[in-house]
N, C-alpha and C positions, 0 to 999 in steps of 0.2 A: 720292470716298470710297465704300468698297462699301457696299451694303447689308446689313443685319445681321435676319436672322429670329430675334429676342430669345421666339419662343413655341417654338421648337426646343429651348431647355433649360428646367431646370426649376433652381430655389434649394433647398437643402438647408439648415435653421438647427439649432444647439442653442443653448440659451440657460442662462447660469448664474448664479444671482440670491441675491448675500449679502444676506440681511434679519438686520438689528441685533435682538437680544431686549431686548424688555422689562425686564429684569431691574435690579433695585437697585444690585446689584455687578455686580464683571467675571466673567469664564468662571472663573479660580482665584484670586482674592483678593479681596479686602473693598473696594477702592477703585469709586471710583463711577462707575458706569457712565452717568451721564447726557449728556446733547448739553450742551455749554459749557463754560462755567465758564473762566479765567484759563487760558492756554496751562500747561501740564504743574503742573498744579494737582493733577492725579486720579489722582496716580501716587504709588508705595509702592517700598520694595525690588523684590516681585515683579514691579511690573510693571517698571521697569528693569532686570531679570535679575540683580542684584547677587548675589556669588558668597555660597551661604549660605541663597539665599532659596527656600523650596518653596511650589511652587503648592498648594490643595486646589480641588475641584472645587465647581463651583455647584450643587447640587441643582434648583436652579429652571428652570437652562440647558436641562438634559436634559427636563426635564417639558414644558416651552415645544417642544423639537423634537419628543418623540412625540407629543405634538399635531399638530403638521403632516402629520407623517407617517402616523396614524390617519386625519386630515384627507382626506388625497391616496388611502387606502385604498393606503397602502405595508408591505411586509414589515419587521415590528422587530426590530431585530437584540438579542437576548438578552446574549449575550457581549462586551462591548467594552472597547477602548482604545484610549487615545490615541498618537498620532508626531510625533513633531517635522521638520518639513519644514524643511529646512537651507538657507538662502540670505540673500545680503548685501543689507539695503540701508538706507539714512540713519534710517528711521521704525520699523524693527526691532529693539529694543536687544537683545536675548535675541541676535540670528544666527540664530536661528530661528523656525519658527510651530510653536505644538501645533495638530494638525488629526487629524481622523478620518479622511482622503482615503483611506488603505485597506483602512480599515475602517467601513463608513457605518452610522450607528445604526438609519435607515431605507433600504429599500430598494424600487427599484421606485416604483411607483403611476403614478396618473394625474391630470390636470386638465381636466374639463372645458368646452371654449372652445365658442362659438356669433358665425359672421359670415357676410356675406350668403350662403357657400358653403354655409352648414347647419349643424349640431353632428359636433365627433370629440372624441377622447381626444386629450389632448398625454401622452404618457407620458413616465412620471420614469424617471432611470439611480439617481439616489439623494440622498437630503438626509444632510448630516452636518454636525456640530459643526467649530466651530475657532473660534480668538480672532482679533481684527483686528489691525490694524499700526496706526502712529499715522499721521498726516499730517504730509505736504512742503507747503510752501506755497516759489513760487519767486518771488511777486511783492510782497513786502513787505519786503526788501533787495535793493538792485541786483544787491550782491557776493557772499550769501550765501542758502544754501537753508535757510531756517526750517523747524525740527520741534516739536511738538506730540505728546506721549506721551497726551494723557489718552484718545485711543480706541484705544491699544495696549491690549488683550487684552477687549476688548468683545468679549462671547459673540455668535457669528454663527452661525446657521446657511444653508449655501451649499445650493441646489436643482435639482438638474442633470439637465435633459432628458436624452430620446436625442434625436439628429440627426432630429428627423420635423417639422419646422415650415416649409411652403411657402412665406412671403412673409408683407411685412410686418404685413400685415392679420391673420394668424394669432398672431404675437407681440405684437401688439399685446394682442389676444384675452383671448391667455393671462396678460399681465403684470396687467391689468385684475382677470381673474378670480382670480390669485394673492396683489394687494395684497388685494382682497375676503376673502380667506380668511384672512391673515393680521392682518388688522383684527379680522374678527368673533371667531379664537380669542385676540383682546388679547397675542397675545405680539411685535404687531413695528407700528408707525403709519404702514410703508410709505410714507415721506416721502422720496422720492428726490432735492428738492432739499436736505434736509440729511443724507443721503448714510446713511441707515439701511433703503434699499431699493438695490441697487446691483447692475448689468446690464451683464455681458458678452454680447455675440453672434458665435458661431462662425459664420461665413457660408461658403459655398462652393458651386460651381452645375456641372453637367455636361450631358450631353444627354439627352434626356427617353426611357428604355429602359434607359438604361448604370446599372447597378446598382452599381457602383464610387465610393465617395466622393470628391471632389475635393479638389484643395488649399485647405485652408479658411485663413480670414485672421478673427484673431479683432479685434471692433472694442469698446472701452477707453472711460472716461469717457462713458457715456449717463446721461444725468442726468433725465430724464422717459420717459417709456412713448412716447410721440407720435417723440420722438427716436431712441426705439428703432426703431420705424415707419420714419425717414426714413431712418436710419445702413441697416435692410436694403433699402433700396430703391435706394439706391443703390451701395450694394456690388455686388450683387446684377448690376447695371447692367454695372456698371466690371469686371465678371470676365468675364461674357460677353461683352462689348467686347474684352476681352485674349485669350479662345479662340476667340472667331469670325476674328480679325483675325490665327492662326497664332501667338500671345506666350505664354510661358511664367507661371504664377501662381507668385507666393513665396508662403510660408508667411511671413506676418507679424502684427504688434501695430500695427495703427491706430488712431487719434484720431477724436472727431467731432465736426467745426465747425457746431454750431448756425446761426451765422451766413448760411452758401451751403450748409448740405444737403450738404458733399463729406464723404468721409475722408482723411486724413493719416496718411503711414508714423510712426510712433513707432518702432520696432527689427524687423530680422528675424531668423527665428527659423530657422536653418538645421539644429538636429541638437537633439533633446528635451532638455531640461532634465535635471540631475539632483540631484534632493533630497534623495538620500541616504535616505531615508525608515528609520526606526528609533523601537521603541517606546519613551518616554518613559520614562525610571528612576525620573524621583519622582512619577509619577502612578500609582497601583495601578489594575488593569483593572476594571469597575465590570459589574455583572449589574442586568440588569432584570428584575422578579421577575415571575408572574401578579399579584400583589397590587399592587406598583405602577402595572402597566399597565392592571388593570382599572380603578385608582381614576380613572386619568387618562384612562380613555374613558368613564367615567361624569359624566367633568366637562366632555364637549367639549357648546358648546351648540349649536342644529340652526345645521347651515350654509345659505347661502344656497339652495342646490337645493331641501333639504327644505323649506324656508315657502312656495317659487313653489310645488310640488307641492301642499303642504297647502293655498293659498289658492287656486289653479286649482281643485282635485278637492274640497275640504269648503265652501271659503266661495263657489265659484263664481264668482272674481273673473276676469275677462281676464287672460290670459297676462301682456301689456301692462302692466298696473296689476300684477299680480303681483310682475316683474320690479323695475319702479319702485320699492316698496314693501320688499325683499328687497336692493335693489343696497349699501343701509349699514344695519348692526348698530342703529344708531340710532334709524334710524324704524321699523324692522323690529318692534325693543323699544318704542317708542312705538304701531306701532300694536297690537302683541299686547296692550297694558295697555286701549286704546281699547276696542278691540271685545273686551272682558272688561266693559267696562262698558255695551256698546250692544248686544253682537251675541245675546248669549242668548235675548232675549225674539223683537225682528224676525228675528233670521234672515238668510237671504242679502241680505235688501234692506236690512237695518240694516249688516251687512258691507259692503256695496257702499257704502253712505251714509257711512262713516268713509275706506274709500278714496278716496271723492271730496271729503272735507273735506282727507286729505292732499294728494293729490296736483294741488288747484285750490287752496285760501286758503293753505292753513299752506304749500306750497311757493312759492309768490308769495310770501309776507311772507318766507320766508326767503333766497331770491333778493334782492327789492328790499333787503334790510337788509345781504345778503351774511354771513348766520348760519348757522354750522353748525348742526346738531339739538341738540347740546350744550348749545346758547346758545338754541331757541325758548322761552319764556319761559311758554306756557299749558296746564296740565297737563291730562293724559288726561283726569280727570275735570270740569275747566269745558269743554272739548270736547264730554264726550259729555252734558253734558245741554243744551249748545247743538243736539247733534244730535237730542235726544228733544226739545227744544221747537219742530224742524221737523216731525217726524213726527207726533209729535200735534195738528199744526195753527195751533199757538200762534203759530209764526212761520212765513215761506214764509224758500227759501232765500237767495233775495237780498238780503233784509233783514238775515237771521242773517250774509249773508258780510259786506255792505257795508256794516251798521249798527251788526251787536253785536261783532263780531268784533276789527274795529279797537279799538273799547275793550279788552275780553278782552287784546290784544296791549300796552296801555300800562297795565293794571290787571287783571295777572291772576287777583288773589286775587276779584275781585268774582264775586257769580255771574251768571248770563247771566239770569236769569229778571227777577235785583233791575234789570240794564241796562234790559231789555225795557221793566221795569216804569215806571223812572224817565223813558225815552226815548219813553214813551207809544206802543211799535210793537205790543204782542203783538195778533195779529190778533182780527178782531171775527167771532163768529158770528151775531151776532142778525140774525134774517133783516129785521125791521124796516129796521135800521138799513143794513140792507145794500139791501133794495128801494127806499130814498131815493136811495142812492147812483145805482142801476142807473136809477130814474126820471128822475132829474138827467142822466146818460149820456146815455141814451135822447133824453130832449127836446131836447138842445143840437144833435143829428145829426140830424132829420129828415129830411134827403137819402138820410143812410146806412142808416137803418132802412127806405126806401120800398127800395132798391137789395138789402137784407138778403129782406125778401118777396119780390121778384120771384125770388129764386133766388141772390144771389150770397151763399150761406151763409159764406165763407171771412172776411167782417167779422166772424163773432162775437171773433175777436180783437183786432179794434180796439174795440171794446164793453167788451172784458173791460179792455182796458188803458187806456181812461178811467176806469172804475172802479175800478181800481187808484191811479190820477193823483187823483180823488177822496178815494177813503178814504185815502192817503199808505203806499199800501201793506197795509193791517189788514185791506183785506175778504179773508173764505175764501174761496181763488182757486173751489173747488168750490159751495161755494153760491150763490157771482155766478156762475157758469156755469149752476147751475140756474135761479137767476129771471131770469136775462138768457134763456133760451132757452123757458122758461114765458111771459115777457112777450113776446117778438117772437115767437113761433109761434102766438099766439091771438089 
């Protein structure tokens, strides 16, 4: 078997991603755009193309995509309509799809990606509108291919790179940072196992210099981002295997078995499709106005980029924590309400102190419980006066995580102070009461205290943490530090 120098070429991807919108209704009629409901439940005239029936357009559809496309920092397209792309198949009742394919509402942009290689732009060819097909299911009659109309004519908008995505780890990247953006402007829940985020990959590979595209083979059914990952990885594989080894590449429509990580031929594609493409008679072309589109860039809220900037460069947080904190709409909005309650007075160190209450208890409890943000149950404000009864003393941290906190989590309406109060933790300042403790310390260790004088200063921490064991946590970790090192220094 020869051998194969697989760093000789290089992978070429574009990737094309329908996310399902938000929206109440479908793309031109009233019926209900939701996930479910009874097999062809959510269908009307229009949506089974019944002779007679006229579509009218969603106004929300369109709002939902120059979002995206303001989003991705893409050109809007002013003047638009819609076409009808002409083809047969079982889930299609019309014979055709209204799609925007040659006329894209947005045009252009980019998407930000960051992997071990550094940060680039993934740049957009274009997002545009079009309605979906319904669903074939082939395995719930032996004899027969069941269809399902009710996600015939769900408002989609489709996302389409150019051909510039090196390998899997790039689309990965990028799909990561696209569901992210499509979350935070709420117009799509990026749920690609029930198929309202949904990924084609054009894949094709040549020698690493040859500026010529290759025969690309687009691979069908990727149902998570990770699987996107494995479908180019080994495509990727299996084409340079096919040109290193003298074989010629079809152009075709592969499958991807989850199962063994391979791809599987579905049909090839010998000579372009033709759809006939033709503007739409009962659809009148629709303008987007400055007034519209200001209104709707006035409504975009900051994206993820802008809050890691603003909490790197204003609040001084770590990149790191930044990122963490920015990755879901969620806690993003949870911490921005937090540190409006903590951060005005402390400052960076009060900002940093609500990051570390996310990103240490409240993400553990939400982890061990397996809760989204949605579902954490203790509001910004018992939060952040649990964080001001650390800071001012009242409590040290470990008490407030491992004491008050858990209650907070099964009684959130109580407040952390009345916990404090009733669990008898809030810490003790009096120095009396605290130099009994430190004397009790002291005398039990006499070995450690002779060993502390001679020079081994690094016990004042076991000192400090009998005293703690002691007072059950209450003494001020700083004023036991003071008389613990007044008492053993003289």
């Amino acid at each position: 078997m020869m051998e194969i120098n697989y760093d000789a070429y290089e992978t070429v991807v574009g990737l094309e991603v329908h996310a399902q919108l938000l929206t109440r209704t479908k793309l031109f009629c009233g019926d209900s755009a939701a996930f479910g409901g009874e097999p062809n439940t959510h269908v009307s005239p229009v949506t089974l193309g019944l002779p007679g029936a006229l579509p009218r357009l969603n106004r929300t559809a369109v709002e939902y995509a120059i979002k995206m496309g303001l989003a991705c920092k893409s050109t809007i397209e002013r003047n638009n309509y819609f076409a009808r792309k002409n083809y047969f198949y079982p889930d299609l009742p019309k014979g055709y799809q209204i799609s925007q394919h040659t006329t894209p509402i947005c045009i252009g942009g980019r998407v930000t990606i960051r992997t071990t290689a550094g940060e680039r732009d993934i740049e957009l060819n274009r997002i545009h509108l079009e309605e979906d097909a319904g669903k074939s299911s082939h395995d719930i009659d032996p004899d027969y291919t069941c269809v399902d109309l009710n996600r015939a004519g769900v408002p989609l908008i489709e996302i389409v790179t150019e051909p510039v995505i090196s390998n899997g780890d790039e689309a990965y990247a990028y799909l990561t940072e696209l569901r992210k953006m499509l979350r935070y402007l709420e117009i799509c829940d990026g749920n690609m196992e029930e198929g309202s985020m949904r990924c084609d990959a054009n894949v094709s590979v040549r020698l690493k210099g040859d500026t010529r595209l290759g025969t690309k083979v687009e691979v069908k059914n990727l149902n998570s981002i990770r699987n996107v990952r494995r479908a180019i990885e080994f495509e990727s594989r299996r084409l340079i295997e096919l040109l290193a080894t003298g074989q010629s590449i079809q152009q075709q429509t592969r499958s991807f078995n989850a199962g063994d990580g391979t791809t599987f031929t579905l049909r090839s594609k010998e000579e372009a499709n033709d759809y006939r493409y033709f503007a739409d008679p009962d659809l009148p072309p629709f303008e987007v106005t400055d007034e519209f589109l200001a209104r709707i860039g006035a409504s975009l809220p900051p994206m993820p980029e802008e809050l890691v900037q603003k909490y790197t460069r204003e609040l001084q947080l770590s990149e790191y924590d930044a990122r963490v904190i920015a990755d879901e709409k969620e806690s993003a909005g949870y911490f921005e309400r937090l540190i409006g309650l903590t951060g005005a007075a402390g400052g960076a160190k009060s900002y940093k102190a609500a990051a570390n209450w996310l990103l240490g208890p409240v993400r553990s409890s939400l982890n061990e419980k397996d809760l989204d943000w949605k579902d954490f149950p203790v509001p910004p404000e018992s939060l952040a006066a649990l964080i001001r009864l650390v800071e001012e003393g009242a409590l040290s941290f470990s008490i407030a995580a491992e004491r008050i906190f858990p209650v907070l989590l099964q009684e959130p309406a109580r407040a952390p102070l009345e916990i404090a109060t009733a669990l008898n933790l809030l810490q003790s300042s009096d120095t009396g009461e605290i130099a009994a403790w430190v004397e009790q310390a002291l005398a039990g260790m006499p070995d450690k205290v002779s060993e502390y004088k001679k020079g081994k200063k690094g016990l004042i921490g076991l000192f400090v943490g009998e005293v703690k064991k002691l007072s059950k946590g209450k003494a001020d970790p700083k004023l036991t530090n003071k008389l613990l090192l007044e008492k053993l220094e003289n």
